[in-house]
Structures are given as C-alpha cells and as structure tokens.
C-alpha positions in Angstrom: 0.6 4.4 21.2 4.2 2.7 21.8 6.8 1.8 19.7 7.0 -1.8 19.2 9.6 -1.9 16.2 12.5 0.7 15.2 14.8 1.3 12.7 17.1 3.4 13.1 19.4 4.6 10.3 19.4 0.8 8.6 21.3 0.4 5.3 21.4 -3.0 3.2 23.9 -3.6 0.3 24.4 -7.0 -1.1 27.6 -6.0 -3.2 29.1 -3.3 -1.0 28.5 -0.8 -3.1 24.8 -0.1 -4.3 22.5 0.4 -1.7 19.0 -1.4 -1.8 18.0 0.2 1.9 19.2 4.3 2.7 19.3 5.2 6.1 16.0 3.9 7.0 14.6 5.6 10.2 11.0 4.1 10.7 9.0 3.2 14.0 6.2 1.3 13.5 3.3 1.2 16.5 2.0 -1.3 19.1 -1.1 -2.8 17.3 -0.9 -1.3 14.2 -1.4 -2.6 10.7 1.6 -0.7 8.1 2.2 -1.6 4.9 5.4 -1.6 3.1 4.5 -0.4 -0.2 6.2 0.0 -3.4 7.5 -1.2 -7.1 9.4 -4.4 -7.4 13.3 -3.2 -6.1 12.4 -0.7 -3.6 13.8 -1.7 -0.4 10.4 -2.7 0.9 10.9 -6.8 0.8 14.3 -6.0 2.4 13.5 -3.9 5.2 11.0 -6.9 6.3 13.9 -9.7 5.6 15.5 -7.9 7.9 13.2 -7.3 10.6 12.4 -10.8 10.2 16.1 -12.0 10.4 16.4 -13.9 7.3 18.3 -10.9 6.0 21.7 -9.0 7.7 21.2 -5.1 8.1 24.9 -3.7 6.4 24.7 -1.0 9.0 22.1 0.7 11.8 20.1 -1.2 14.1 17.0 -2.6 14.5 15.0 -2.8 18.0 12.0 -5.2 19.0 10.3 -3.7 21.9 13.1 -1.9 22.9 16.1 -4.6 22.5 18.1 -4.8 19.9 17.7 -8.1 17.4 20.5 -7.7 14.4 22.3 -10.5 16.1 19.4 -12.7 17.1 18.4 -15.5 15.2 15.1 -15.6 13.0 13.4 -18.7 15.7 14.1 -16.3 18.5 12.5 -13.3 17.7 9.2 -14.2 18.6 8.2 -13.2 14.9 5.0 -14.8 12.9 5.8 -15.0 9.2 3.4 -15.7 6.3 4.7 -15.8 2.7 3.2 -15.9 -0.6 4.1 -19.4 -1.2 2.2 -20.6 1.7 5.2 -22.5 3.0 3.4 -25.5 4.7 5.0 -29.0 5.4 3.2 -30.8 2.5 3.8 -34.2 4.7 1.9 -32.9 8.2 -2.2 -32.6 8.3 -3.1 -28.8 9.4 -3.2 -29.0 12.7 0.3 -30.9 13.0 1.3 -27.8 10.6 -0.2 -25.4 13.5 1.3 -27.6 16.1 4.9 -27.3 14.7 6.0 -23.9 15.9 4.5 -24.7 19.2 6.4 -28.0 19.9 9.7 -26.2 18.7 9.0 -24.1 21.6 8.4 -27.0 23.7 4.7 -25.7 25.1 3.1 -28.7 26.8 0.6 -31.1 25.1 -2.4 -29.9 26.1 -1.7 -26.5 25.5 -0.3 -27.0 22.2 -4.1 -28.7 21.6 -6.0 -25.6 23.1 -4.0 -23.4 21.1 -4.0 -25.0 17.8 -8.0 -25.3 18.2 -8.0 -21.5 19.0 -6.1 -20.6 15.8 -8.2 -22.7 13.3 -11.1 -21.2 14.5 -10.3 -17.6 14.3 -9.4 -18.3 10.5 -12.5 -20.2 10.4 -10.6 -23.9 9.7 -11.6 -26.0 12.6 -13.7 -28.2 10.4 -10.3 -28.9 8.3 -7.8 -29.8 11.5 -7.0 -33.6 9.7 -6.9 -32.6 6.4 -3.6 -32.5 4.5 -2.6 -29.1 2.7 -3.0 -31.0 -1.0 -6.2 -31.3 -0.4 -6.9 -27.5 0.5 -7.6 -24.6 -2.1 -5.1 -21.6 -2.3 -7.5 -19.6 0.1 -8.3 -22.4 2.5 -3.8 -23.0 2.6 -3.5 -19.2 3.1 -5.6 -19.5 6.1 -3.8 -22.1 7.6 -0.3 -19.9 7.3 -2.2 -17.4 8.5 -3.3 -19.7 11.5 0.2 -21.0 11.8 1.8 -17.3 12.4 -0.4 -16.7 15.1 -1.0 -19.5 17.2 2.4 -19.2 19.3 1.0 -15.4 19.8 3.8 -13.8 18.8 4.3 -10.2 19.9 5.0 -9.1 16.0 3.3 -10.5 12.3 5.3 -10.0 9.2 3.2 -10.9 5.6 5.5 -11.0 2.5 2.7 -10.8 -0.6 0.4 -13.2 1.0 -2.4 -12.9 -1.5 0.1 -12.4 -4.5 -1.1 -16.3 -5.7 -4.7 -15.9 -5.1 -7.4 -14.8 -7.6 -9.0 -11.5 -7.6 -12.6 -12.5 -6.0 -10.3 -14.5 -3.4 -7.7 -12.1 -2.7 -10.3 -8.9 -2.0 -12.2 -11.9 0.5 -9.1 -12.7 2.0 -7.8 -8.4 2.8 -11.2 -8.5 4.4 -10.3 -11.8 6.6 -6.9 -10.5 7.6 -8.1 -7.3 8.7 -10.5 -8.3 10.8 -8.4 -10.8 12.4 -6.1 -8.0 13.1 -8.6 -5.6 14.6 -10.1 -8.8 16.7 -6.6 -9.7 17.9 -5.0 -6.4 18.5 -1.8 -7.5 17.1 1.1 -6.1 14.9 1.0 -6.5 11.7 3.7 -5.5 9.2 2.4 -6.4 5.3 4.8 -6.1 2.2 2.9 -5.6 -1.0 3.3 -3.8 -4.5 -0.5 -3.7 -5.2 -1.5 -0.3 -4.1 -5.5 -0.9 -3.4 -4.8 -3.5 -1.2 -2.7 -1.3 0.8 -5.2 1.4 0.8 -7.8 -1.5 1.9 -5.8 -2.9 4.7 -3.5 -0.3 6.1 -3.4 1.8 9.4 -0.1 3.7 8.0 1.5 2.6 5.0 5.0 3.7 4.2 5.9 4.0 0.4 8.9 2.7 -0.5 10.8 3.8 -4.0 15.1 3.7 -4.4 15.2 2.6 -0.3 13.7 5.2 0.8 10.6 6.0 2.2 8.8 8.5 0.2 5.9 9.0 2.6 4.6 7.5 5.6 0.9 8.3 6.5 -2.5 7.2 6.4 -4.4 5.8 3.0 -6.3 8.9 2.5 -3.7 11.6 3.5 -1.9 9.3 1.2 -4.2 9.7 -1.4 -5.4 13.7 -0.7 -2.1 15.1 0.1 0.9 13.3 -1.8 4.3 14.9 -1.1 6.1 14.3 -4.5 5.3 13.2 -7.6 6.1 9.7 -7.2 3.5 9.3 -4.4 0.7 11.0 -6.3 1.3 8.3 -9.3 1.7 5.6 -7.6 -1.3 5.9 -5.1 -4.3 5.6 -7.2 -4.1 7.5 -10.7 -3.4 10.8 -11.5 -3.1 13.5 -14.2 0.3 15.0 -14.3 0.7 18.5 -15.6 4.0 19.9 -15.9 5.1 23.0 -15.3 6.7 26.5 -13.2 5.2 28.1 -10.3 4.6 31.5 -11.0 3.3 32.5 -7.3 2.6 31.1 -3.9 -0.3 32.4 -1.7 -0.3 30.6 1.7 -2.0 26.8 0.7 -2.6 28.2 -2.8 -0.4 28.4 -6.0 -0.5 29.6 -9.4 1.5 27.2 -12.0 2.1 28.2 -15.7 2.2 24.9 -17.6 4.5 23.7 -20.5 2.1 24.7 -23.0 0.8 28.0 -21.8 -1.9 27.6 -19.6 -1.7 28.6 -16.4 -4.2 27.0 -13.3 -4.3 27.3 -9.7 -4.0 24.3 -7.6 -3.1 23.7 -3.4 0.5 24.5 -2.6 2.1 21.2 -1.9 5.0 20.9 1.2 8.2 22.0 -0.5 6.6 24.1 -3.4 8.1 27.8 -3.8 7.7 30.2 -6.8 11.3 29.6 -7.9 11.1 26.0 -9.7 9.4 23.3 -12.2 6.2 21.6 -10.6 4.8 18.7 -11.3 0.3 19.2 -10.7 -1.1 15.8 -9.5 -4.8 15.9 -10.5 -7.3 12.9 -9.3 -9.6 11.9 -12.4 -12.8 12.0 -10.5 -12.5 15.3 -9.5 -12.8 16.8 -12.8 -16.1 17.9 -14.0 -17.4 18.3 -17.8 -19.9 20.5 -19.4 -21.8 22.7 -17.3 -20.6 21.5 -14.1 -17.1 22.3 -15.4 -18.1 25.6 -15.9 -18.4 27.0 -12.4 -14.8 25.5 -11.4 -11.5 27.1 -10.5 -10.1 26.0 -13.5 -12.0 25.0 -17.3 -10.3 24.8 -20.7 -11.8 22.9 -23.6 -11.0 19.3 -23.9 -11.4 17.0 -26.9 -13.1 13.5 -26.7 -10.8 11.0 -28.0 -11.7 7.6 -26.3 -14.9 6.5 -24.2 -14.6 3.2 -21.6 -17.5 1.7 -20.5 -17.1 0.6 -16.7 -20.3 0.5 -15.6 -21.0 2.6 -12.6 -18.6 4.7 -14.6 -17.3 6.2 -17.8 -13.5 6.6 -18.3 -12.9 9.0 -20.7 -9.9 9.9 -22.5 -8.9 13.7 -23.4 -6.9 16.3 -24.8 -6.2 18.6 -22.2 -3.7 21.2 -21.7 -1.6 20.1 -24.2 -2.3 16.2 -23.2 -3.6 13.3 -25.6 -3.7 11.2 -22.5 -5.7 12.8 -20.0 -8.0 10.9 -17.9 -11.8 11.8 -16.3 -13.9 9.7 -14.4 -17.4 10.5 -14.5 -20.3 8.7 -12.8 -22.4 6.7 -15.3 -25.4 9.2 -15.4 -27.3 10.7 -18.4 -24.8 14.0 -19.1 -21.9 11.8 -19.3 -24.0 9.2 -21.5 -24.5 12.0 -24.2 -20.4 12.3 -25.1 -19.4 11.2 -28.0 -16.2 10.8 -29.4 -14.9 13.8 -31.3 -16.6 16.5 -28.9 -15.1 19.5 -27.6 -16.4 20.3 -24.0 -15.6 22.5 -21.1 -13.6 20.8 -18.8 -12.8 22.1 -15.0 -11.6 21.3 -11.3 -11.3 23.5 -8.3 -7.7 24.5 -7.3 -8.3 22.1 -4.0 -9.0 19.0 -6.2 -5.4 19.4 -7.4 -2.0 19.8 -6.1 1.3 21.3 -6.9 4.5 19.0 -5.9 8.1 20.0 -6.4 
C-alpha cells in the first residue's frame, strides 16, 4: 500500500520553548482510515492542524503524495475537512453549502449539480438539498459536513472530533455511517478523537498520541492485546495495573514479584528485562473466579467489596494482590449471580491474559 501522507521529523512549539509535537516521523497509507488518538494536550489536534494547514510545523516537513505542503495554503491542498462544530454557512440551503467548495474551484455548472447530487446521496441527504442547516438535527448537519468534505473528491479527509456534539445513540449511528462511507469510497481518512472506543470502532491503524509523541501505532486489537507501555495498556480499554520487579525472563514469558509479595507470571512485553520495575497490564475479562480460577496460571484469594449490575455483565470490585480497586468482568450467568459482597474467592488468569511493560 503507498504512502499518501508523511511526516518526517515535525516539531510544533507555540512559545519557542515547550514542545506540543516531538520529532514526529508518521506515514500514514493510501486508503486507510488512522486515528489520532489521545488525552486533551497531546499533540494529536496539532499534528492534523498541520497537515491540514491551518497550523505552521516549527520544524520538519510534511509531504502530500510525495510533494512537500508546509508552504502551501490550506485551499490548495486538496484537503476535505469536517469539524465538530459542523462549520456550515448558516445563510446557504445544503446543497448551495455542498456547492461552495466546488464553485471556489471554478468546476462548471453542470458538474457542480452532478456532483453535489452524488454527495447528498452517499450520506443519504438528497431528500434535504433545499433545506437550510437551522432546520436540520445535529446528525442530519454532520452529514452535510461530511457531504461537503467529499464532494470536490479530494485526494485526503481530515475529521477533528466530528461526533464530539452528538448524543450517544447518534454518535455510535454516525462511526457506523462514516465508516462505511470510507470503505465504499476508498478514500483517506485521517480522524482526531480522544474517545478511545470510537477509535477502536473506526480505525485501520490508530496512532496514540500522549506528550507529542506517538506511543504506538498499530491495529485496534494489537492495540488492545499487545500494549507497549503502560500508558497504552490504560488508555486502550481498562486494565488492572500491578506494580512490580521482574525477577526472570523466559523467551515471551516472565516472572514479576509484585509490591506486596506475590509474585505471577505474565507474557514478556517488548523492552522487558530482569533488571527493572514493571508495570503488569491485566484485561478485566480475562480473569476467572471460583472454580474456573482455579485451573489458571495464576489464583490468589480476592475479597468482594462492590457488585455492578450491567446487564449482560457483572463488574465486580476486589481486593487483589494488595489492591482495593481491582476490577473483573464476568458474564451475567448463574456462578457470578451467587457473589455476594464480603466473599473471599479464588481468583486467577493465565500468564497470556496479562502482560509485563517496562
């Protein structure tokens, strides 16, 4: 698969001294849907000002399909944008908002008429072409940015928190939507998000953002099954975290000694030797209770101090290993219907369910 975007070695300070983007080195593929991930101040909103030209890169450069673009102006990059806020004229109906970017670049009439058409119905608006965007619900104007970003078929799509403004039912409709779009189109898309499921939901690749750096780049579920440090492994999904020292490595397997005394076996993660602290990520649904716990890797006894009814599942909090805090996730069947709080069970994982990061 080609390269459509680089950076290469990008740095952004607004005050010349603190850097909000280090060194960033990321190519991002032809077609491909990555996600710029991360907590409010990492670098990730940045890195796609940038790319989109709204922003200045302090230092390194920053190709488009092979050609440099720090110095080119945001209008000719070829870019489709869509922000949070929306950003539609509030004066022009929705296809004369769909029509804008078109006559800008100065496409002929009945083009510009074929091509707004096209749009509005791969977002499923044709029926709302005259309508004005105060008349449209927060969904219906998302799908006319949406519309609006692609209908000059641009060879790149940036999304700054679309679906930030949209409720819960909406937004999870709307991932769905955009994906498929994307799969249907074959176009880029580069999304900027802080909200980790919809990441794992949307995403080809998604690169993790945390200081300005990229802490991983990878699939959802490598993501998820194979974090390289600790800040990974809590910010995708939730995790258990277990401190301790490695006491020995054996190839993909380690043996850590924890803080309070216990020791466990758990997979080696990339950088982990037997001559520092560690930090074991373990997934809450991978832990078993009661008799299932007992034929695992690893079983202590854990305390019931909380029960949360979810439903399809229980969430139940334990002491663990030393932990007040620790979390299991246990399908809503009869054996974890019969805890109650204030019971002392076996609890246990296999040393693949949990991993050692450094």
């Amino acid at each position: 698969m080609s390269t459509i975007v680089s950076f290469k070695n990008v740095q952004k300070t607004y005050d010349g001294e603190t850097l909000v983007v280090k060194n960033l080195n990321l190519e991002i593929r032809k077609g491909e849907f990555l996600t710029m991930l991360g907590p409010s101040g990492s670098g990730k909103t940045t890195c796609l000002m940038m790319l989109a030209g709204f922003e200045t890169a302090t230092h390194g450069e920053i190709l488009l399909q092979g050609k440099p673009i720090n110095r080119i102006p945001p209008e000719r990059r070829n870019i489709g944008m869509v922000f949070q806020s929306y950003a539609l004229f509030p004066h022009k109906s929705v296809a004369e908002n769909l029509a804008f970017p078109l006559k800008v670049r100065k496409v002929p009439k009945d083009e510009i008429a074929r091509k707004v058409t096209q749009a509005l119905n791969m977002v499923n608006m044709e029926k709302f072409a005259s309508r004005m965007p105060a008349q449209l619900s927060g969904g219906q104007q998302q799908r006319v940015a949406v519309a609006r970003a692609l209908v000059f078929e641009p060879a790149l799509v940036l999304m700054d928190e679309p679906l930030g403004a949209l409720d819960k039912q909406l937004r999870e409709q709307m991932q769905y939507e955009i994906k498929q779009i994307h799969e249907q189109s074959g176009l880029t898309v580069v999304y900027v998000t802080h909200d980790q499921s919809e990441a794992m939901t949307m995403s080809d690749r998604i690169a993790v953002f945390n200081n300005g750096i990229i802490q991983q780049l990878a699939s959802p579920s490598e993501l998820y099954e194979k974090p390289e440090n600790a800040f990974v492994a809590r910010f995708i999904g939730e995790s258990n975290e277990l401190k301790g020292v490695v006491a020995s490595v054996d190839r993909e397997l380690c043996t850590v000694k924890l803080d309070g005394g216990h020791s466990i076996k758990a997979s080696a993660g990339v950088a982990v030797s037997a001559t520092g602290g560690a930090s074991v990520s373990l997934r809450p649904e991978r832990i078993a209770v009661g008799e299932r716990a007992r034929s695992c890797d690893n079983v202590f006894q854990g305390g019931v101090k909380d029960l949360i009814y979810y439903g399809d599942h229980l969430r139940v909090v334990m002491q663990v290993c030393g932990r007040n805090d620790f979390i299991v996730k246990l399908p809503n069947d009869g054996a974890a219907r019969q805890l109650r709080i204030g019971d002392s069970v076996d609890v246990g994982w296999m040393a693949d369910a949990c991993r050692a990061l450094q």
